[in-house]
C-alpha positions in Angstrom: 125.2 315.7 -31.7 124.5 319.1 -33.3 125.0 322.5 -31.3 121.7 324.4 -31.7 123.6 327.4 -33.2 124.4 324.6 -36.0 120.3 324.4 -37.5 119.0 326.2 -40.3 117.7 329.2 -39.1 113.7 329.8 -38.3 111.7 329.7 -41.9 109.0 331.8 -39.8 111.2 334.3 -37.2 114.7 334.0 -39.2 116.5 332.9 -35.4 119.2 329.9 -35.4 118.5 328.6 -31.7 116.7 325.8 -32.3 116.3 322.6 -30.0 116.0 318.8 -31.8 112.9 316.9 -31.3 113.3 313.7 -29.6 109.4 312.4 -30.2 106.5 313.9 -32.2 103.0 312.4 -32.5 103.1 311.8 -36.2 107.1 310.0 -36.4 107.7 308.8 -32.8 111.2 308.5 -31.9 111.7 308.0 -35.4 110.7 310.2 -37.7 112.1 313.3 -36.0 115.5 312.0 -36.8 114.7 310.8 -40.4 113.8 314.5 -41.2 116.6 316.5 -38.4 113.0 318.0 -37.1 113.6 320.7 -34.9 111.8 323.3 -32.8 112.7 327.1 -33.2 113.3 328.5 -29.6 112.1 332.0 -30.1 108.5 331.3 -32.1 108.0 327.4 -31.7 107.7 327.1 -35.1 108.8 323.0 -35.8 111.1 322.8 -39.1 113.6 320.9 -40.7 117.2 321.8 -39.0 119.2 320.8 -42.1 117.2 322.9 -44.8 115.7 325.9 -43.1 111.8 324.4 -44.5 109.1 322.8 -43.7 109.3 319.1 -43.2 104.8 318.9 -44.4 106.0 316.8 -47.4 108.0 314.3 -45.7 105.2 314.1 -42.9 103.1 313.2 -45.7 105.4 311.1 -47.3 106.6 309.3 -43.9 102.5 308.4 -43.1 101.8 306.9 -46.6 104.6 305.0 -46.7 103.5 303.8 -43.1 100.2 303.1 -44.4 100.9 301.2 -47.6 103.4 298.8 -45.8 100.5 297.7 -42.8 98.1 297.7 -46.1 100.5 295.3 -47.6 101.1 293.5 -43.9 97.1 293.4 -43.5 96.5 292.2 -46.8 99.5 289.6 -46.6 98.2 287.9 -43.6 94.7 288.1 -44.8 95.3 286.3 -47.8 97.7 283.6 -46.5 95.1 282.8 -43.7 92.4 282.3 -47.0 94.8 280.4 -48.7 95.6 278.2 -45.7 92.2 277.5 -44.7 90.7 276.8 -48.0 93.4 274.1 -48.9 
């Protein structure tokens, strides 16, 4: 596990104390360690730890990709349960 004095610093205040997200409401428990998503300690500011930016385009990225994949699971069943019931 990462010190804090070990993230990017703050895109927004320029400080290095920042603490890793554990859960967020748009990656769970998941997401937030995909992207090393942390939370500046001095502005609250929520960036990526490793880079120093803004982690917007792989939200973005992360809830597509999580959409086309129940699109496909949806659309999957749906057709194998019209296939199966019109044989």
């Amino acid at each position: 596990m990462q010190s804090q004095s070990q993230y990017a610093p703050c895109p927004n205040c320029g400080q290095s104390v920042a603490k890793k997200l554990n859960f967020t409401w748009w990656g769970g428990a998941l997401g937030p360690r995909m992207f090393t998503h942390v939370k500046c300690e001095n502005c609250k500011t929520e960036y990526n730890g490793k880079t120093g930016k803004s982690n917007q385009t792989n939200i973005i990225i992360y809830f597509a990709a999580g959409f086309v994949i129940a699109f496909c699971a949806c659309g999957g069943m749906a057709f194998l349960t019209f296939f199966l019931n019109n044989q």
